[in-house]
LUMNU-502788 format. One line per field, with one value per residue (C-alpha): residue number from 1; x, y, z. Coordinates in nm, 4 decimals, always signed. Layout:
resi: [NUM,...]
x: [X,...]
y: [Y,...]
z: [Z,...]
# end
This chain:
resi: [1,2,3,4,5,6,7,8,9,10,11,12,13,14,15,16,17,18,19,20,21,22,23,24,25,26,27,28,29,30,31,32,33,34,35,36,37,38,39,40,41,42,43,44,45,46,47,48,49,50,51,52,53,54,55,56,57,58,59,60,61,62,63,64,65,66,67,68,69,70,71,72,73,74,75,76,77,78,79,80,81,82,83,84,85,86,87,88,89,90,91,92,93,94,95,96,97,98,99,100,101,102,103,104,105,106,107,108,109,110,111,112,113,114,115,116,117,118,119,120,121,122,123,124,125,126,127,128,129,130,131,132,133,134,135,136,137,138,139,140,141,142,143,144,145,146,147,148,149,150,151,152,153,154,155,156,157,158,159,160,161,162,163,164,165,166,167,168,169,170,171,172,173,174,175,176,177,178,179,180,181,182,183,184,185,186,187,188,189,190,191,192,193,194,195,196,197,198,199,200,201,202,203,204,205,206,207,208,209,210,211,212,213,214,215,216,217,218,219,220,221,222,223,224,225,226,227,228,229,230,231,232,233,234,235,236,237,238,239,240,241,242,243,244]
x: [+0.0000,+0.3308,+0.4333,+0.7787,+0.8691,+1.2296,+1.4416,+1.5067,+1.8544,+1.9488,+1.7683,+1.9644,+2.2796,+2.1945,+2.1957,+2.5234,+2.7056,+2.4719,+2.3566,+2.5168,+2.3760,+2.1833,+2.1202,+1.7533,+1.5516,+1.3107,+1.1266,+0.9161,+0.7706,+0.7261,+0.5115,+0.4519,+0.7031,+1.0068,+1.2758,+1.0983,+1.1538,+1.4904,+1.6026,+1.4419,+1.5992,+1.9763,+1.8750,+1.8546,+2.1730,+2.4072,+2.2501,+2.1742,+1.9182,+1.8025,+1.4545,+1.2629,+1.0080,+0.7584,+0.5792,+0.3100,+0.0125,-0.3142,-0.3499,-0.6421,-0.5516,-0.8044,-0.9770,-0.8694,-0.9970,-0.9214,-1.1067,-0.8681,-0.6371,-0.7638,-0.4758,-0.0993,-0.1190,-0.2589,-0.0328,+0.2579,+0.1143,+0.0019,+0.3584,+0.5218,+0.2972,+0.3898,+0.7277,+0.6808,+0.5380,+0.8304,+1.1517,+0.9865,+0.9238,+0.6427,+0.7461,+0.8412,+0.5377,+0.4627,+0.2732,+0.0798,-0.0032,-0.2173,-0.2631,-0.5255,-0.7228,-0.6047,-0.8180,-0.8042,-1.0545,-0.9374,-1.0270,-1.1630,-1.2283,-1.3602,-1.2869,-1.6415,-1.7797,-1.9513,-1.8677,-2.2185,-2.0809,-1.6837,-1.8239,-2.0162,-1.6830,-1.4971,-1.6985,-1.7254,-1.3352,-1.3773,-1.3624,-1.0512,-1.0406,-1.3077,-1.5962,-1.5709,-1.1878,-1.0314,-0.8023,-0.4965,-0.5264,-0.5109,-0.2310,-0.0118,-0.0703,+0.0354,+0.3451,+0.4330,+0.3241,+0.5625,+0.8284,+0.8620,+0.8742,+0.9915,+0.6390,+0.7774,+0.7898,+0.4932,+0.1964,-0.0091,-0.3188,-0.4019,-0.6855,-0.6270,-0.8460,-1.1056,-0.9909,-0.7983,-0.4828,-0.1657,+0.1962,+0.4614,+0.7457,+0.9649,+0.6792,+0.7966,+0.4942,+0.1439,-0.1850,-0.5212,-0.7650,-1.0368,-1.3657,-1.5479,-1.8954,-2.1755,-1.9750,-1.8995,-1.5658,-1.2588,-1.2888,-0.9806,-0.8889,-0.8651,-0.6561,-0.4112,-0.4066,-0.3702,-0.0290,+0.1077,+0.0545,+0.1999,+0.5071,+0.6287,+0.9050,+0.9842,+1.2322,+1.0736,+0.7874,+0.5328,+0.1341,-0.1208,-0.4462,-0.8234,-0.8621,-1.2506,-1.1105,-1.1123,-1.4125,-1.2524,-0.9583,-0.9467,-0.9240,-0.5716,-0.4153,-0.4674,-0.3881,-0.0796,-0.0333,-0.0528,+0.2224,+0.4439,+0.4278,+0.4967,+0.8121,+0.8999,+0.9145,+1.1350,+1.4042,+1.4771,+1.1771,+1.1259,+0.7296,+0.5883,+0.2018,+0.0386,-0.3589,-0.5021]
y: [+0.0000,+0.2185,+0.2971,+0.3407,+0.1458,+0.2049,-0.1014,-0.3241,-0.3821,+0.0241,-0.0071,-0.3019,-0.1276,+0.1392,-0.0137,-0.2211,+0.1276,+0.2488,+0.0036,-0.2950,-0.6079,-0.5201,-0.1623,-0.0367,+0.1165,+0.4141,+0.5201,+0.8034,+0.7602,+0.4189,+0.4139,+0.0267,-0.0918,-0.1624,-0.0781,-0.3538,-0.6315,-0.5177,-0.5714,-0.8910,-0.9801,-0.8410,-1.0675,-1.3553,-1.3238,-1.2047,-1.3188,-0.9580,-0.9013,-0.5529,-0.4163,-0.1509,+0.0959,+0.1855,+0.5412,+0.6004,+0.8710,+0.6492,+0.8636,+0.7169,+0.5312,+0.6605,+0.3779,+0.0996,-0.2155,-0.4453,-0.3210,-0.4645,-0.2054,+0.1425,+0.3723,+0.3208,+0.2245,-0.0625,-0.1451,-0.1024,-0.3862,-0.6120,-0.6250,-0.6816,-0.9900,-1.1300,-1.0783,-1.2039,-1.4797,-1.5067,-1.4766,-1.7094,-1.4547,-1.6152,-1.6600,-1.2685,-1.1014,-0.7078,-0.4777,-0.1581,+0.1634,+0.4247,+0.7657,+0.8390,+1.0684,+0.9489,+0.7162,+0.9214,+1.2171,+1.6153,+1.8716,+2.1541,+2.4343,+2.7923,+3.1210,+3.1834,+2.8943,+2.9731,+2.7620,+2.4726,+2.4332,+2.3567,+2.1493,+1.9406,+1.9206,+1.7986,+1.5535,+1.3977,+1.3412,+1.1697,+0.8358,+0.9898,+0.6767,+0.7191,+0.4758,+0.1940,+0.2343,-0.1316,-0.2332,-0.3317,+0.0513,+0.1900,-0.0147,+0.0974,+0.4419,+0.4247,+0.2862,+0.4934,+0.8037,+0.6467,+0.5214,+0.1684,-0.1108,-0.1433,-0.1578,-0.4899,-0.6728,-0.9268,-0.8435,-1.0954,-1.2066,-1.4742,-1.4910,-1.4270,-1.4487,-1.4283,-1.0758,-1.0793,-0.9302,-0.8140,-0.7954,-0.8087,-1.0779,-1.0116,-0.9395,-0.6038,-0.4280,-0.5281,-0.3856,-0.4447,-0.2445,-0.3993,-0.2842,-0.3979,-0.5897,-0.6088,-0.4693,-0.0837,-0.1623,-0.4206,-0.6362,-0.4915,-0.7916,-0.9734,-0.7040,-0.7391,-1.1079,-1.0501,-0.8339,-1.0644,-1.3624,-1.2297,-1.0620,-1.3081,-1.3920,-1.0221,-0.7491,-0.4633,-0.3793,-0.1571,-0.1614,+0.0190,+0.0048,+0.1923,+0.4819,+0.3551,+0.0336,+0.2196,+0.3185,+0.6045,+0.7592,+0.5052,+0.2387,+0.3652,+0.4440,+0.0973,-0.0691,+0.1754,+0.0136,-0.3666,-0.2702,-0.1191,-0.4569,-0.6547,-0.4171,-0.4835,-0.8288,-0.8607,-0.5252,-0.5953,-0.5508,-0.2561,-0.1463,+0.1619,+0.1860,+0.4424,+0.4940,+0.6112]
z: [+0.0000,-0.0121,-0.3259,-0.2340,+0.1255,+0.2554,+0.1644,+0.4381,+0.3883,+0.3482,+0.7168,+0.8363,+0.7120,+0.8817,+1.2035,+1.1277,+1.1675,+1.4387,+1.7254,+1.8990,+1.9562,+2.2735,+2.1354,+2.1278,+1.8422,+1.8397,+1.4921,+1.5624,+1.2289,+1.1174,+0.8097,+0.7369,+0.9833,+0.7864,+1.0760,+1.3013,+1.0349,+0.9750,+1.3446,+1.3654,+1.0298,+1.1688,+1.4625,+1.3199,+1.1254,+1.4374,+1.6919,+1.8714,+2.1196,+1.9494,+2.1008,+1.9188,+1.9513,+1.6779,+1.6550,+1.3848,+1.3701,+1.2648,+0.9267,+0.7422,+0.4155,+0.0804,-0.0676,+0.1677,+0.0174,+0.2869,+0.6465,+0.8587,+0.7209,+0.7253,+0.8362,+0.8501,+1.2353,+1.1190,+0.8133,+1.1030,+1.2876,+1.0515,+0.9092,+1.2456,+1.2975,+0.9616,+1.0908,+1.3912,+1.2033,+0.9365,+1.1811,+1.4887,+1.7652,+1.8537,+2.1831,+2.2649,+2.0520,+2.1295,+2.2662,+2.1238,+2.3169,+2.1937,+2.3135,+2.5355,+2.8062,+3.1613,+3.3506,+3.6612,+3.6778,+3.7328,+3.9317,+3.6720,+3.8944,+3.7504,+3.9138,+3.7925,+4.0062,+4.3746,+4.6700,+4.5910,+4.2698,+4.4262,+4.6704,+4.3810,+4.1655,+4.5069,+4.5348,+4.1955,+4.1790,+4.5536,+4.3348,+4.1384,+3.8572,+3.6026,+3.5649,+3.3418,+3.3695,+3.2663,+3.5373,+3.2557,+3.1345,+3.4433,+3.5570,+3.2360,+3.3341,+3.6776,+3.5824,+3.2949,+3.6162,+3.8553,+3.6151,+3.7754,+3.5252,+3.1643,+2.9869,+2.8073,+3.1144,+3.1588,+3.3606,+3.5269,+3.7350,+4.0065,+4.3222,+4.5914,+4.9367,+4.6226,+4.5026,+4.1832,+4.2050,+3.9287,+3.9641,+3.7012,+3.6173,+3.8534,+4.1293,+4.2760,+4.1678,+4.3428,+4.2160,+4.3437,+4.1887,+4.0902,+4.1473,+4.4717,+4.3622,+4.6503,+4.8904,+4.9479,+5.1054,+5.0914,+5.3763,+5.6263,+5.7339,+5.3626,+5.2688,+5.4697,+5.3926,+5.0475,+5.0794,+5.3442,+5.1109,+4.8348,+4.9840,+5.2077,+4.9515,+4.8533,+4.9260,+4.7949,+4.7075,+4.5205,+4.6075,+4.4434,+4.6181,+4.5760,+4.8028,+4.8399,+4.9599,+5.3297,+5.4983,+5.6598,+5.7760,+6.0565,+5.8352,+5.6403,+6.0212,+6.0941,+5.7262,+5.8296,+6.1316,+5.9738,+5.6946,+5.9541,+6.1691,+5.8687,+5.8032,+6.1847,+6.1612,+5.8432,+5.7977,+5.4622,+5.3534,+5.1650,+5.0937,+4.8914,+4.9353,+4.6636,+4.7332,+4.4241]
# end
């Protein structure tokens, strides 16, 4: 669907003279997604490790015949799946982010607004994620916020005391977050539970929890309180609680 696609081996040559072997890639503007087939191509013949990262605008394609294809987002990925496909990276695949509005509401105040209609805005950002949020987006965002894993690294999902929890490969990242059905609040003492479980085995620790998971301001002193015996009882451990 290009009339004119840049040459995969003027690309591979290119990053001959320019990367190493564990060197990683970024095309801000990756039309139909020639540099990721040339790295996986150079792969294959020298054994490198080379990552990459593909950037491309979804700018709508005129008369697209097929429907699957109807910008050059989509030409990207299609092509990296073929070779995917072609070069056996089956096992490593890849992941695609699009831009979006955060999941986590804002405070738009107006100098123009009297105190009711403050109040009102205060209180509709007291639940600060949005509704209908999915828990995967949400989690992506907090850690591209906080910077704490590589957004390649693995995420995934077990129950727990019944509540289904997420953590990534190498498990220094807990998130519970998802939505409470028929009850208004976590149970307190499952909660605790849940951490202790989970980080019996760890050194350090991120946990991202639901600020509506507490019933009141009583309830965080004492989760507090729980976290700081758990840190008394092992010194190495290290624990970073974020309520969202």
């Amino acid at each position: 669907m290009f009339d004119f696609p840049k040459p995969i081996s003027l690309i591979k040559h290119i990053l001959k003279i320019a990367s190493k072997p564990n060197s990683l890639i970024l095309d801000f503007f990756a039309g139909s997604g020639t540099t990721g087939q040339a790295v996986m191509e150079l792969n294959k013949e020298d054994g490198g490790n080379r990552k990459y990262i593909l950037v491309q605008y979804p700018e709508k394609i005129e008369n697209s015949s097929d429907p699957n294809l109807q910008t050059i987002f989509d030409i990207t990925c299609e092509r990296i799946k073929r070779s995917i496909d072609m070069y056996q990276y089956k096992e490593s695949g890849f992941k695609v982010f699009k831009l979006v509005d955060s999941n986590f509401k804002t405070f738009d105040a107006n100098p123009d607004d009297d105190i009711s209609v403050l109040e009102q805005k205060m209180l509709d950002i007291e639940n600060k994620v949005k509704e209908d949020t999915k828990v995967e987006d949400l989690i992506y965002e907090l850690i591209l916020k906080h910077g704490l894993l590589p957004l390649n690294e693995p995420i995934h999902s077990k129950i727990v005391e019944q509540q289904k929890i997420y953590f990534n490969e190498s498990k220094t990242a807990l998130f519970i977050l998802e939505p409470i059905n028929n009850e208004k609040y976590y149970d307190y003492d499952t909660l605790i539970k849940t951490i202790k479980d989970f980080i019996d085995q760890q050194e350090m620790i991120n946990i991202f929890l639901r600020d509506n998971y507490f019933k009141n301001d009583e309830d965080k002193i004492n989760f507090s309180n729980s976290i700081y015996l758990l840190k008394e009882n092992r010194k190495e451990l290290k624990i970073e609680i974020w309520v969202i």
